[in-house]
mmCIF file of the N, C-alpha and C atoms, coordinates in Angstrom:
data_MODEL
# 
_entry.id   MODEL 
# 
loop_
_atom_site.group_PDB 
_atom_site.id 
_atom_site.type_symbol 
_atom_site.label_atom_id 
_atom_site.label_alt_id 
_atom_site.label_comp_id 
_atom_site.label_asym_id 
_atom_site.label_entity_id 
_atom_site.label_seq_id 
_atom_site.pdbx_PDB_ins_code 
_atom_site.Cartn_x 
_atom_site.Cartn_y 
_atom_site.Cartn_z 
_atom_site.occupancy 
_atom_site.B_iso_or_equiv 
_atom_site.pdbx_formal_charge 
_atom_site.auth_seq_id 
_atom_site.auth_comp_id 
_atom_site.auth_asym_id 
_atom_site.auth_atom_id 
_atom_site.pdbx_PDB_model_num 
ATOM 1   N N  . UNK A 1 1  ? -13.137 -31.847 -6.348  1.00 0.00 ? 1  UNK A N  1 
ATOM 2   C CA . UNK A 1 1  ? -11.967 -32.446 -5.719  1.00 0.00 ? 1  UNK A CA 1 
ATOM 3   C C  . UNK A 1 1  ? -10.778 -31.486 -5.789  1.00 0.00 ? 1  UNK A C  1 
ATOM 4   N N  . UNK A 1 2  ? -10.553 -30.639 -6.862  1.00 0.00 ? 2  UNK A N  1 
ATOM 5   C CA . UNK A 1 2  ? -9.457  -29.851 -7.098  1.00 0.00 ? 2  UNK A CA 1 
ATOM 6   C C  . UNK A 1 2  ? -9.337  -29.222 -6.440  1.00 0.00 ? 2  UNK A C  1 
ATOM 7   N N  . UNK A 1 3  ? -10.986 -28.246 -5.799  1.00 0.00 ? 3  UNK A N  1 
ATOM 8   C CA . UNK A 1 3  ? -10.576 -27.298 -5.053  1.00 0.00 ? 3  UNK A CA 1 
ATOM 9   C C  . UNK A 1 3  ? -10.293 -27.668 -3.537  1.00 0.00 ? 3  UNK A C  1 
ATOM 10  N N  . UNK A 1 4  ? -11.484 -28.726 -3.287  1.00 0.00 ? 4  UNK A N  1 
ATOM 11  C CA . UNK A 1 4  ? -11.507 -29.274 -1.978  1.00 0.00 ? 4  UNK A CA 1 
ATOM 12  C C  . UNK A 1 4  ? -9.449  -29.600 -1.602  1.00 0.00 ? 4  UNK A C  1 
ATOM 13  N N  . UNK A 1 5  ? -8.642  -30.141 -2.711  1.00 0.00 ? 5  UNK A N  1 
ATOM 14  C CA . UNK A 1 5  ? -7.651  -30.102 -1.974  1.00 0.00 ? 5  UNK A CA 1 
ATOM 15  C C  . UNK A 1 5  ? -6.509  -28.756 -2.673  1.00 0.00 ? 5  UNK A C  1 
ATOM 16  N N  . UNK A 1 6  ? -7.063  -27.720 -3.066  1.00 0.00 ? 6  UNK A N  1 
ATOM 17  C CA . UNK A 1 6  ? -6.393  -26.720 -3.219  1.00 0.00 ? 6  UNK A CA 1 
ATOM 18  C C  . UNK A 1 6  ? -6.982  -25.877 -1.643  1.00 0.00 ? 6  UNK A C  1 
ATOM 19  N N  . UNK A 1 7  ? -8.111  -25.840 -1.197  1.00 0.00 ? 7  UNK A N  1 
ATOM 20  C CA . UNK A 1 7  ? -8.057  -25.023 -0.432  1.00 0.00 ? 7  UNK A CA 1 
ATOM 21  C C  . UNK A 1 7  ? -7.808  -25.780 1.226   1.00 0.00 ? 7  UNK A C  1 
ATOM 22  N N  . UNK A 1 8  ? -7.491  -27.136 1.104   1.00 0.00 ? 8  UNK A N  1 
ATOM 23  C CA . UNK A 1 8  ? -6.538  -28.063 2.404   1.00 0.00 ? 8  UNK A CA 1 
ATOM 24  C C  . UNK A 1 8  ? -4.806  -27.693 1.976   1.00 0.00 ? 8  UNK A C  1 
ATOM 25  N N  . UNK A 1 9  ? -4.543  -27.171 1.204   1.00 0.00 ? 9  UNK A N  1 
ATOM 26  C CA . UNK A 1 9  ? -3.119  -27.207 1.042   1.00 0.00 ? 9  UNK A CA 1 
ATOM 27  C C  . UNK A 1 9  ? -2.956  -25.937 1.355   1.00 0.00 ? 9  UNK A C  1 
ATOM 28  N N  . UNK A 1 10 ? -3.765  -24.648 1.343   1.00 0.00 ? 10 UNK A N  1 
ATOM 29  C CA . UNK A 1 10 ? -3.301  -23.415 1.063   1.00 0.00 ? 10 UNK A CA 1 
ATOM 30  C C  . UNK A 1 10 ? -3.948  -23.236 2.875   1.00 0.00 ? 10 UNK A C  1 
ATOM 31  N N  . UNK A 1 11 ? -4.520  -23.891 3.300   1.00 0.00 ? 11 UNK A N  1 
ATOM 32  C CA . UNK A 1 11 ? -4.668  -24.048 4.897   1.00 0.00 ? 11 UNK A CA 1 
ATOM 33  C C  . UNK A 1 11 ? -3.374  -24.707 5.644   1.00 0.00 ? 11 UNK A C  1 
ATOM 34  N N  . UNK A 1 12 ? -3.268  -25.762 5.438   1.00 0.00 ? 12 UNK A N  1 
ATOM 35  C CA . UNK A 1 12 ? -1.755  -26.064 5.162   1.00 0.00 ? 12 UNK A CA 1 
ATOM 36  C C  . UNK A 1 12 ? -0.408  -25.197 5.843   1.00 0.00 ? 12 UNK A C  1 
ATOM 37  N N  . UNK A 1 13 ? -0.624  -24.044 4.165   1.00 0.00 ? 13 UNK A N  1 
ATOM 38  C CA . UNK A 1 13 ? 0.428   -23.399 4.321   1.00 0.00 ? 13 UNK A CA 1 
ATOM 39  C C  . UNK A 1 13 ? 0.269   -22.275 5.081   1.00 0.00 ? 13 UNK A C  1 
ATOM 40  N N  . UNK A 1 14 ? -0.902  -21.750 5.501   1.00 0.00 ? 14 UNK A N  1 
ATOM 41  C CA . UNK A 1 14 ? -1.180  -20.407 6.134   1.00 0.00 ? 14 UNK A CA 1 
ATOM 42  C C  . UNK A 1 14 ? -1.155  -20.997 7.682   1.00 0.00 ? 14 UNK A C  1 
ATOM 43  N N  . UNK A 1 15 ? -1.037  -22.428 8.003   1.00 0.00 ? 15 UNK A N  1 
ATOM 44  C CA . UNK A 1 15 ? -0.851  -22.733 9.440   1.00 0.00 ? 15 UNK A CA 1 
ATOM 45  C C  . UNK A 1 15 ? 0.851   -22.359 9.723   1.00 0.00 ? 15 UNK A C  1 
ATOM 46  N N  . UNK A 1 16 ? 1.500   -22.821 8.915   1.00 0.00 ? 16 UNK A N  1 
ATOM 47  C CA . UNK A 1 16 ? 3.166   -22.962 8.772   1.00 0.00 ? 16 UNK A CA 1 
ATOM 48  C C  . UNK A 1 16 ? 3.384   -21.828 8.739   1.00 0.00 ? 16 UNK A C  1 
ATOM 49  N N  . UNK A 1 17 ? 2.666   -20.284 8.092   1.00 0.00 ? 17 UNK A N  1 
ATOM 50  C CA . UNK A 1 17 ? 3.391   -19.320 8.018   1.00 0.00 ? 17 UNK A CA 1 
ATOM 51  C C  . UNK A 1 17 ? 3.611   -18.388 8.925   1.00 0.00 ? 17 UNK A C  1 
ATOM 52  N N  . UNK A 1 18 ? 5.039   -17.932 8.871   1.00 0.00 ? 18 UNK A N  1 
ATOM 53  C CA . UNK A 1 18 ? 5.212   -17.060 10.509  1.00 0.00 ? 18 UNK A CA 1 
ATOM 54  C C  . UNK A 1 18 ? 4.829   -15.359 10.259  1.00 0.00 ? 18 UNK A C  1 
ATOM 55  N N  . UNK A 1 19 ? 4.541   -14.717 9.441   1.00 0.00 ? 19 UNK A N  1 
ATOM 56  C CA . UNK A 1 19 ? 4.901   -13.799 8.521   1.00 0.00 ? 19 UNK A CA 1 
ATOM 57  C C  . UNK A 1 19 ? 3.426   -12.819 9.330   1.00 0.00 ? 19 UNK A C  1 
ATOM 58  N N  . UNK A 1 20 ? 3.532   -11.511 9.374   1.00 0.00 ? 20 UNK A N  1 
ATOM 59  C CA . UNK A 1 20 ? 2.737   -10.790 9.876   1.00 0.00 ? 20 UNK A CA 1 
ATOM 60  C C  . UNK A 1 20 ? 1.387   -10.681 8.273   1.00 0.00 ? 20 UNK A C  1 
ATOM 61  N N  . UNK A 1 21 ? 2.442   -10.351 7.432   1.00 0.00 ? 21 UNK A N  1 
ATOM 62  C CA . UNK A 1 21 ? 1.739   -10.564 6.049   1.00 0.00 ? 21 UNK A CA 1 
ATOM 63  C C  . UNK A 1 21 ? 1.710   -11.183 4.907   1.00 0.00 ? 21 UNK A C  1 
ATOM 64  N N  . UNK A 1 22 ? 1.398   -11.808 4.277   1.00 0.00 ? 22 UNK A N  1 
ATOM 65  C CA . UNK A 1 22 ? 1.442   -12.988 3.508   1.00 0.00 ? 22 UNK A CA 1 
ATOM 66  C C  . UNK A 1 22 ? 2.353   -12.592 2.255   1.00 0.00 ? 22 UNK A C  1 
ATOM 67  N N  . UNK A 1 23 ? 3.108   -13.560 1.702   1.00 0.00 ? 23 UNK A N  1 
ATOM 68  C CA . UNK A 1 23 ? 4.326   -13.003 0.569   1.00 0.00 ? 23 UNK A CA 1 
ATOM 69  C C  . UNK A 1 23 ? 3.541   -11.952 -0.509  1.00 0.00 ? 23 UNK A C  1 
ATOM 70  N N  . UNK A 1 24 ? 2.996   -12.765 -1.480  1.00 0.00 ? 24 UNK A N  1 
ATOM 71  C CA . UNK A 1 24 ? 2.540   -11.890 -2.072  1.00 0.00 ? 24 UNK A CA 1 
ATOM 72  C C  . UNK A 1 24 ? 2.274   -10.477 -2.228  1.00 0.00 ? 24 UNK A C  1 
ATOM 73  N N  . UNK A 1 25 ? 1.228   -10.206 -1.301  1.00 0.00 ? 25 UNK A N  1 
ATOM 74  C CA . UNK A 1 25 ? 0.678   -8.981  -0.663  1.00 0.00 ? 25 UNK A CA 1 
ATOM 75  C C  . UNK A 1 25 ? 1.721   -7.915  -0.519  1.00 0.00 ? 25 UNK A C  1 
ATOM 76  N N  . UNK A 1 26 ? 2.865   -9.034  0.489   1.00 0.00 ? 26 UNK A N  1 
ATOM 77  C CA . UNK A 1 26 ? 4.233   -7.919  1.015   1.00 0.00 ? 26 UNK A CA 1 
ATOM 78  C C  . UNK A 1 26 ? 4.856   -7.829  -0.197  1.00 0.00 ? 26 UNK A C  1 
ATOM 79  N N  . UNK A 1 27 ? 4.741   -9.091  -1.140  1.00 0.00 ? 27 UNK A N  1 
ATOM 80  C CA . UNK A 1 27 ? 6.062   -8.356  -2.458  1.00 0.00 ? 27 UNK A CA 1 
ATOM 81  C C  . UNK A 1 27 ? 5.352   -7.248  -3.435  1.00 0.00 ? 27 UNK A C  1 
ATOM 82  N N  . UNK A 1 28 ? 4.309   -6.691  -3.307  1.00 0.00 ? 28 UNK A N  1 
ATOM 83  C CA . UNK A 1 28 ? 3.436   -5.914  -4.056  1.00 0.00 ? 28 UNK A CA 1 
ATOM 84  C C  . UNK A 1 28 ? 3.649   -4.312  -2.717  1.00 0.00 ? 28 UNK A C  1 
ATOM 85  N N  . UNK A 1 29 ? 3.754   -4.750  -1.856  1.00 0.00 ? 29 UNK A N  1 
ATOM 86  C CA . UNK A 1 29 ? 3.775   -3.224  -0.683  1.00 0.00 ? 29 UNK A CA 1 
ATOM 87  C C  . UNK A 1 29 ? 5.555   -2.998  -0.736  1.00 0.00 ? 29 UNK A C  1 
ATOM 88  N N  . UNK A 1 30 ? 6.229   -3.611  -0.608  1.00 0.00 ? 30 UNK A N  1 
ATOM 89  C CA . UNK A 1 30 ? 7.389   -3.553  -1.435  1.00 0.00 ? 30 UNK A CA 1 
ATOM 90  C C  . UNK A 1 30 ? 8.160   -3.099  -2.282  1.00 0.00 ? 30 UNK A C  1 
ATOM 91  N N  . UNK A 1 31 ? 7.553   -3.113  -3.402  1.00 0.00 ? 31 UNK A N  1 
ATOM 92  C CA . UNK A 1 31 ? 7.330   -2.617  -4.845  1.00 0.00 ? 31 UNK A CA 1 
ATOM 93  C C  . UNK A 1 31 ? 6.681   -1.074  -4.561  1.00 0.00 ? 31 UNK A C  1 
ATOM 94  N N  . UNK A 1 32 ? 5.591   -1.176  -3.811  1.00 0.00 ? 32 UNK A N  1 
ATOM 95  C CA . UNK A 1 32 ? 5.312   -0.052  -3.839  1.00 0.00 ? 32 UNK A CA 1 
ATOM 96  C C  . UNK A 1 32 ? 5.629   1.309   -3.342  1.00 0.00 ? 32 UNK A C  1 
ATOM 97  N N  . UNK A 1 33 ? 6.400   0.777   -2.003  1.00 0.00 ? 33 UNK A N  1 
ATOM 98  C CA . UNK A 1 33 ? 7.425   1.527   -1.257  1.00 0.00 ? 33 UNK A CA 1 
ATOM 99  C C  . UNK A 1 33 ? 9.207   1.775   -1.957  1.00 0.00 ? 33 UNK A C  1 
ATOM 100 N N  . UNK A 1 34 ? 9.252   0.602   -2.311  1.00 0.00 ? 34 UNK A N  1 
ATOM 101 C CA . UNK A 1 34 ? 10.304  1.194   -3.747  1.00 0.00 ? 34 UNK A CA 1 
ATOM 102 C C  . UNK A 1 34 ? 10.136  2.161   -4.224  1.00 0.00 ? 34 UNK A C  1 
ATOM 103 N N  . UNK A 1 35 ? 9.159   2.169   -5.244  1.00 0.00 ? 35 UNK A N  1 
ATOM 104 C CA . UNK A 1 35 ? 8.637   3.049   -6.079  1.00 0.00 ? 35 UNK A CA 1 
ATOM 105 C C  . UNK A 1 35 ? 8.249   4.285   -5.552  1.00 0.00 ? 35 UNK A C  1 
ATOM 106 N N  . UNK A 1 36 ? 7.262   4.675   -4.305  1.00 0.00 ? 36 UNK A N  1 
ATOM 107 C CA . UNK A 1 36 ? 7.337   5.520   -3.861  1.00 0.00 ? 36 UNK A CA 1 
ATOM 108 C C  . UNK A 1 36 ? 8.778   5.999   -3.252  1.00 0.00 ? 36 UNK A C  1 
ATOM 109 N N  . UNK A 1 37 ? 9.773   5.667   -3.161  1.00 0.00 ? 37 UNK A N  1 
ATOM 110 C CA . UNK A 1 37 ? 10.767  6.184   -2.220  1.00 0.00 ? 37 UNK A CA 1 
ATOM 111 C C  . UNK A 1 37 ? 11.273  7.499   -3.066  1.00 0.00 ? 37 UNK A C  1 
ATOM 112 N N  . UNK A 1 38 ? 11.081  8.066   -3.804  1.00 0.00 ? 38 UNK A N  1 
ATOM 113 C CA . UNK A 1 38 ? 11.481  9.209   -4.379  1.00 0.00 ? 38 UNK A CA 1 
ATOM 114 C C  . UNK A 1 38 ? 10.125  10.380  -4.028  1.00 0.00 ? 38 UNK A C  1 
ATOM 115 N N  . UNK A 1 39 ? 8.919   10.114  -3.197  1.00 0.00 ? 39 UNK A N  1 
ATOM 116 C CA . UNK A 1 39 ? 8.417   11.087  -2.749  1.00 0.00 ? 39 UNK A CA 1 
ATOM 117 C C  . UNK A 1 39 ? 8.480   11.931  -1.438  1.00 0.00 ? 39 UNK A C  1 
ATOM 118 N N  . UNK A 1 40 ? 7.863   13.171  -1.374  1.00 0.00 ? 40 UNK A N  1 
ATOM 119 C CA . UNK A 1 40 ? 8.581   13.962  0.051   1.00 0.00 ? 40 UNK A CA 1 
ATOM 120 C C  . UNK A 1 40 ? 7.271   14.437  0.354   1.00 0.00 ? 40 UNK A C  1 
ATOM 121 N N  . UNK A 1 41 ? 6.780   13.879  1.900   1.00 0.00 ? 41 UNK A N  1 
ATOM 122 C CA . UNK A 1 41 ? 5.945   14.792  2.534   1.00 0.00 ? 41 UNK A CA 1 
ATOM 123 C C  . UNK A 1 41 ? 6.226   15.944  3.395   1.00 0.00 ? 41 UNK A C  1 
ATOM 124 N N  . UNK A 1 42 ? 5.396   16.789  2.788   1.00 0.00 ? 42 UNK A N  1 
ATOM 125 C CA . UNK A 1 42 ? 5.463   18.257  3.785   1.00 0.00 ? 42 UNK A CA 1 
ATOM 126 C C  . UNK A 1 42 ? 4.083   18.518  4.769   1.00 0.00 ? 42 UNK A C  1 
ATOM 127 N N  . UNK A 1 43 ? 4.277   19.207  6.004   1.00 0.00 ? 43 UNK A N  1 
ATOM 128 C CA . UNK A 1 43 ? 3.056   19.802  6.856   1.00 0.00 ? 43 UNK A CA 1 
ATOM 129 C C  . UNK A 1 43 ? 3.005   20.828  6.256   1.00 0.00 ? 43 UNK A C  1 
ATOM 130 N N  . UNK A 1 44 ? 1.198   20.600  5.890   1.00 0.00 ? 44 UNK A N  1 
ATOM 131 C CA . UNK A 1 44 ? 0.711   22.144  5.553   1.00 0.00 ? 44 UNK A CA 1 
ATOM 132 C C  . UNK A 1 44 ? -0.224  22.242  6.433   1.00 0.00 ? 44 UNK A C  1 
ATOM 133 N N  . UNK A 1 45 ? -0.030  22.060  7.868   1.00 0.00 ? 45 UNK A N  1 
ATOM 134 C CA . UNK A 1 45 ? -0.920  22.254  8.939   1.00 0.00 ? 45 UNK A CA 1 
ATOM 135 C C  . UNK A 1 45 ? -2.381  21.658  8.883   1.00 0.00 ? 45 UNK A C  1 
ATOM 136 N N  . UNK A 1 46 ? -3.112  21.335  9.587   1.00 0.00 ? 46 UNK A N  1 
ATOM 137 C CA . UNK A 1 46 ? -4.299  20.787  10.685  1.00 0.00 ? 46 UNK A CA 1 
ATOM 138 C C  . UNK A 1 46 ? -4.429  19.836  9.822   1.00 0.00 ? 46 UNK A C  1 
ATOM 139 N N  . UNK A 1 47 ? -3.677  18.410  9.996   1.00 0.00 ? 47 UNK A N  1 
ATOM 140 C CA . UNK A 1 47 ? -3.911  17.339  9.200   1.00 0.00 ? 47 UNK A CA 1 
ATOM 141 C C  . UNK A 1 47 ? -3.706  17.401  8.000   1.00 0.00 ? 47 UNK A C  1 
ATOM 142 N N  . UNK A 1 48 ? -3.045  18.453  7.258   1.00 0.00 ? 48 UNK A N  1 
ATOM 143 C CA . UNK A 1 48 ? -2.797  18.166  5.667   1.00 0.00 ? 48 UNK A CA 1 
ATOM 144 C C  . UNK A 1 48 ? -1.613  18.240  5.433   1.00 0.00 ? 48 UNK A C  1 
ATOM 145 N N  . UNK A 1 49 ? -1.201  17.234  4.620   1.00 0.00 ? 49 UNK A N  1 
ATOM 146 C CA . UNK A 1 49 ? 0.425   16.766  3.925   1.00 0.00 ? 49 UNK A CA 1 
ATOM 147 C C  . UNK A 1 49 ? 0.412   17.509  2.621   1.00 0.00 ? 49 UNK A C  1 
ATOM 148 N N  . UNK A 1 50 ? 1.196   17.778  1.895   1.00 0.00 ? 50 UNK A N  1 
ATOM 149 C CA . UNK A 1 50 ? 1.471   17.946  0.220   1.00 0.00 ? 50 UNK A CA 1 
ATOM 150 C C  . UNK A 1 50 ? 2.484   16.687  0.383   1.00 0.00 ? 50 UNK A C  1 
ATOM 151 N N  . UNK A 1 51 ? 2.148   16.067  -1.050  1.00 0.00 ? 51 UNK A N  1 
ATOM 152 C CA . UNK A 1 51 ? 3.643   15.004  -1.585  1.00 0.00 ? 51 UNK A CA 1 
ATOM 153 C C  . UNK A 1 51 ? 3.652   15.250  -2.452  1.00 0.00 ? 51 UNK A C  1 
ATOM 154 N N  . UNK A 1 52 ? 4.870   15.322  -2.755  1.00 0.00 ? 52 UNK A N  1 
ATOM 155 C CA . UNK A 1 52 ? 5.566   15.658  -3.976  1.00 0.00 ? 52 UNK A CA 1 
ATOM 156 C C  . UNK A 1 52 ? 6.404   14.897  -4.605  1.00 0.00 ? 52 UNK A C  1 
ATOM 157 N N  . UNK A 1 53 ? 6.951   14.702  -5.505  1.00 0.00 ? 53 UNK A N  1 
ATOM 158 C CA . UNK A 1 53 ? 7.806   13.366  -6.241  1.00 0.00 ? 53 UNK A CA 1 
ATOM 159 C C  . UNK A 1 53 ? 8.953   14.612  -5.930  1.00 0.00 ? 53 UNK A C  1 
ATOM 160 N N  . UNK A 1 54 ? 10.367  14.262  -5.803  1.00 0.00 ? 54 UNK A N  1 
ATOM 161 C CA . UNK A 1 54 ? 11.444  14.872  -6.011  1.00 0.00 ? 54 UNK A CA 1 
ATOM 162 C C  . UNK A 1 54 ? 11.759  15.160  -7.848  1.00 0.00 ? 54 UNK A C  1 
ATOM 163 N N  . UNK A 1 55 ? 11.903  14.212  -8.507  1.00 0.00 ? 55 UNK A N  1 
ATOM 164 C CA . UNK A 1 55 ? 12.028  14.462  -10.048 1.00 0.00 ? 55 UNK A CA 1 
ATOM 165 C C  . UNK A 1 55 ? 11.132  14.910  -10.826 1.00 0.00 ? 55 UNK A C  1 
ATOM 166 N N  . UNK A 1 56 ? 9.848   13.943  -10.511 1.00 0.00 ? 56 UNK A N  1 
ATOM 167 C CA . UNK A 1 56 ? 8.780   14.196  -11.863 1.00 0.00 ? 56 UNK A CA 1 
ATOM 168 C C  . UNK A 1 56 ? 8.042   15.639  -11.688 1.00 0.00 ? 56 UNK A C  1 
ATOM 169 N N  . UNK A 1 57 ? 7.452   15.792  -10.089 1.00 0.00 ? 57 UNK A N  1 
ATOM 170 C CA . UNK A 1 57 ? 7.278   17.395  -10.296 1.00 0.00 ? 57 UNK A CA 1 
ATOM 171 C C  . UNK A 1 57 ? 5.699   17.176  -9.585  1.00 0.00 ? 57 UNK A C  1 
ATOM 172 N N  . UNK A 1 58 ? 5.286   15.960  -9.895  1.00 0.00 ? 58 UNK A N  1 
ATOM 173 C CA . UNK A 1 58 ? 3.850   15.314  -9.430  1.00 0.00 ? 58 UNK A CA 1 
ATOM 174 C C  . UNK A 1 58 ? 3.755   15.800  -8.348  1.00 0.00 ? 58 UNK A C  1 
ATOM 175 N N  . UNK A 1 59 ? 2.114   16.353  -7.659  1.00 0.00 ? 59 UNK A N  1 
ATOM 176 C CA . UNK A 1 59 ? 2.164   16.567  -6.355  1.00 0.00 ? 59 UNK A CA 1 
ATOM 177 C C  . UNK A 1 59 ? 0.506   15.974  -5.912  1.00 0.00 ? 59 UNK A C  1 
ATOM 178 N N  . UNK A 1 60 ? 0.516   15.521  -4.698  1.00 0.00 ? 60 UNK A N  1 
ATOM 179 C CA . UNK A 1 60 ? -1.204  15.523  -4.233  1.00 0.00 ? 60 UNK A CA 1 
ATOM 180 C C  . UNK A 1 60 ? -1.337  15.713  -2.890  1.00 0.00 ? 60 UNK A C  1 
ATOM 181 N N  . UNK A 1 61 ? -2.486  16.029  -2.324  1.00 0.00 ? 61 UNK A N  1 
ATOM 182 C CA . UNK A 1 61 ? -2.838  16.273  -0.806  1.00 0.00 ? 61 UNK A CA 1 
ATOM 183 C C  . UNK A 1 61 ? -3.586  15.306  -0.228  1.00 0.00 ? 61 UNK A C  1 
ATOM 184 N N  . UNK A 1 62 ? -2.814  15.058  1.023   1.00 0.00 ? 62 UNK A N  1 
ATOM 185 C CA . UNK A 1 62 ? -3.099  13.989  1.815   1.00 0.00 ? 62 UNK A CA 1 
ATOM 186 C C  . UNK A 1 62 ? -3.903  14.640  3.261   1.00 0.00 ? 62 UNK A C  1 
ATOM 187 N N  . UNK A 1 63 ? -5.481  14.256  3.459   1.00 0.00 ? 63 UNK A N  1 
ATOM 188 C CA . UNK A 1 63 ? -5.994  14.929  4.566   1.00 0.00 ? 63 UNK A CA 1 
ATOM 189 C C  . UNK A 1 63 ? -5.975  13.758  5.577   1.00 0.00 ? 63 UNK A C  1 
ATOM 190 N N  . UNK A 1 64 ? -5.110  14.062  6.699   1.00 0.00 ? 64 UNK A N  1 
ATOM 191 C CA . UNK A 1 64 ? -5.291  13.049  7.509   1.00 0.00 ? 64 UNK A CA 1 
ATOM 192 C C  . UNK A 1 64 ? -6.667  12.902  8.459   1.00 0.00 ? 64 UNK A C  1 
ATOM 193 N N  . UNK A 1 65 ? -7.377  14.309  8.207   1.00 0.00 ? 65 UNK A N  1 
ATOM 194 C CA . UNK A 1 65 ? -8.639  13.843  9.261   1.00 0.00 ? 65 UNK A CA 1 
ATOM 195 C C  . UNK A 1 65 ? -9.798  13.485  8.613   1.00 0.00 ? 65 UNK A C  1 
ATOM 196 N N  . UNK A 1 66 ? -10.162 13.559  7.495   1.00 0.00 ? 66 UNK A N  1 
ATOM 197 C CA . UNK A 1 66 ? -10.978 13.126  6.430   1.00 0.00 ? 66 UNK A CA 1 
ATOM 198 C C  . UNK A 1 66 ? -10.511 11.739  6.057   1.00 0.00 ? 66 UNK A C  1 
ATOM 199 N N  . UNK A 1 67 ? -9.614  11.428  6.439   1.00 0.00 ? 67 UNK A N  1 
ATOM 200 C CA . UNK A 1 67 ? -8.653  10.300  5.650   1.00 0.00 ? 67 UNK A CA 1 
ATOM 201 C C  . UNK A 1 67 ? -8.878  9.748   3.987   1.00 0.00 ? 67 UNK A C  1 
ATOM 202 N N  . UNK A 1 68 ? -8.510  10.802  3.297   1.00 0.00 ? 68 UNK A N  1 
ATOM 203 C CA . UNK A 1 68 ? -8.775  11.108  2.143   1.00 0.00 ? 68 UNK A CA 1 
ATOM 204 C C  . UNK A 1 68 ? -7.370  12.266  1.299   1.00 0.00 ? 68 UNK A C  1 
ATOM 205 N N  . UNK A 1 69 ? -7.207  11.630  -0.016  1.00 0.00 ? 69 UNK A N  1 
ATOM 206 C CA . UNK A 1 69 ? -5.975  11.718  -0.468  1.00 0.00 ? 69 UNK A CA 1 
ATOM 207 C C  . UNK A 1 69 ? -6.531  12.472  -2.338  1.00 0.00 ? 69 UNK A C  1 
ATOM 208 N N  . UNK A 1 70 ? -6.122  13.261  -2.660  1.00 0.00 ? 70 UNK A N  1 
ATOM 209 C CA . UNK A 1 70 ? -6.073  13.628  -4.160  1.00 0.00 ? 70 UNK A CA 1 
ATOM 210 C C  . UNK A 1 70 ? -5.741  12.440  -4.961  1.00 0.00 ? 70 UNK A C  1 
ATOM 211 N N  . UNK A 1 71 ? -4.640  11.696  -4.777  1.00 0.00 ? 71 UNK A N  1 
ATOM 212 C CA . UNK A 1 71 ? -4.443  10.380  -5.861  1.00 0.00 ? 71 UNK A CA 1 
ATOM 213 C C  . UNK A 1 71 ? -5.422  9.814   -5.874  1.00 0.00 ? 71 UNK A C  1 
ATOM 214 N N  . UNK A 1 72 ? -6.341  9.281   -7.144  1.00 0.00 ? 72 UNK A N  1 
ATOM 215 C CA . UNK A 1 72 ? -6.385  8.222   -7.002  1.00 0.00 ? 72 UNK A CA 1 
ATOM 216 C C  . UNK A 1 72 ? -5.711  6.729   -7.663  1.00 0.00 ? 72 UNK A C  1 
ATOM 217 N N  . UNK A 1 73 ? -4.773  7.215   -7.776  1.00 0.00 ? 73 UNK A N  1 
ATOM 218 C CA . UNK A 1 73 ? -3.667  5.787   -7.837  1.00 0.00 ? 73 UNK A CA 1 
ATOM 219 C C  . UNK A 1 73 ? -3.452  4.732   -6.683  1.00 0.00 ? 73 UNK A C  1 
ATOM 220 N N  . UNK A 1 74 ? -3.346  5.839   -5.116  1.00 0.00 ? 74 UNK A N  1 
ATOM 221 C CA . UNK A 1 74 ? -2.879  5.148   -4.473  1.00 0.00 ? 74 UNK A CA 1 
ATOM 222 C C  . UNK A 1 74 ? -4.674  4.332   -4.392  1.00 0.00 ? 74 UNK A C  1 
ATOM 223 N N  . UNK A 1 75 ? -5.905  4.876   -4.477  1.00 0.00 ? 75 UNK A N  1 
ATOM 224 C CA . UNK A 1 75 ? -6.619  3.901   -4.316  1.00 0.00 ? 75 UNK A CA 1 
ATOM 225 C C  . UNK A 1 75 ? -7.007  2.603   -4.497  1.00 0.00 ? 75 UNK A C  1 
ATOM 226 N N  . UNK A 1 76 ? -6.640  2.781   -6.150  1.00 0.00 ? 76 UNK A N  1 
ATOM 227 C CA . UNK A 1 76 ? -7.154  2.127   -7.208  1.00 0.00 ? 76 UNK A CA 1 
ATOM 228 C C  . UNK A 1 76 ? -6.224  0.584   -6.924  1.00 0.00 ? 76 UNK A C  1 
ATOM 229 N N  . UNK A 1 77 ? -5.069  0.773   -6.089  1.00 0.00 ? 77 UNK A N  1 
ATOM 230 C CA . UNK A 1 77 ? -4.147  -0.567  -5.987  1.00 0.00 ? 77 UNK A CA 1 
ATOM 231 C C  . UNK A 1 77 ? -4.365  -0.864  -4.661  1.00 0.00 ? 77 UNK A C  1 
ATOM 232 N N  . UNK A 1 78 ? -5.252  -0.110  -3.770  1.00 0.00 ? 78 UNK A N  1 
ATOM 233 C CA . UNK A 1 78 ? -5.758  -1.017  -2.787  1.00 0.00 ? 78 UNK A CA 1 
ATOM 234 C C  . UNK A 1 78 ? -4.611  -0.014  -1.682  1.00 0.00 ? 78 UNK A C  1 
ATOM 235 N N  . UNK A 1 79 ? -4.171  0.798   -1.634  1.00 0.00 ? 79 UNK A N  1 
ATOM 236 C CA . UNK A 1 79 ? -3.321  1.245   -0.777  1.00 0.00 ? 79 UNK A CA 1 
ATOM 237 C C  . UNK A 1 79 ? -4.386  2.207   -0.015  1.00 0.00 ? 79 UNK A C  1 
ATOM 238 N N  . UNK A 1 80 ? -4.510  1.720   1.698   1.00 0.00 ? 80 UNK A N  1 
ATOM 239 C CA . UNK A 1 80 ? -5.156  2.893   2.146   1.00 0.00 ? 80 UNK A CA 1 
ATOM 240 C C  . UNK A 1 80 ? -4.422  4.329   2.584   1.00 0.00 ? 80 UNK A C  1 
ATOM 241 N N  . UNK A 1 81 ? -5.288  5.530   2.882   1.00 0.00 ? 81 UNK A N  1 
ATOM 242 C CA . UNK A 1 81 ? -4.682  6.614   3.300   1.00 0.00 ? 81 UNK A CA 1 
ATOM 243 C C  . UNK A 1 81 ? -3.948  6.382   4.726   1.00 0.00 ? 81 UNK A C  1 
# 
């Protein structure tokens, strides 16, 4: 019974919502774009970025045609390339 009306309420609310992406999700991409906002991408030509943090010094390579990245931080939280 609990779930039967946990998952009529959370239908419910996903009819009502106007939102391209659901709160949660967005307050976590959010956060994460916060947090990233102190990094700088550079072209190092045929699809490859360097990023670099401005302070900490951190750097990784981003291949855009492989679509494949040195972090794996950004993986591990579900962020694609």
């Amino acid at each position: 019974m609990y779930l039967m009306n946990r998952f009529a309420t959370l239908r419910d609310k996903l009819k009502n919502y106007k939102g391209e992406v659901m709160p949660k999700p967005l307050k976590r991409l959010d956060w994460e774009v916060e947090k990233f906002g102190n990094w700088v991408a550079t072209w190092r030509g045929d699809g490859d970025f360097k990023v670099s943090h401005l302070h900490s010094g951190e750097k990784f390579i981003i291949d855009m045609n492989k679509q494949s990245y040195s972090c794996n931080f950004l993986g591990s939280v579900g962020i694609p390339c």
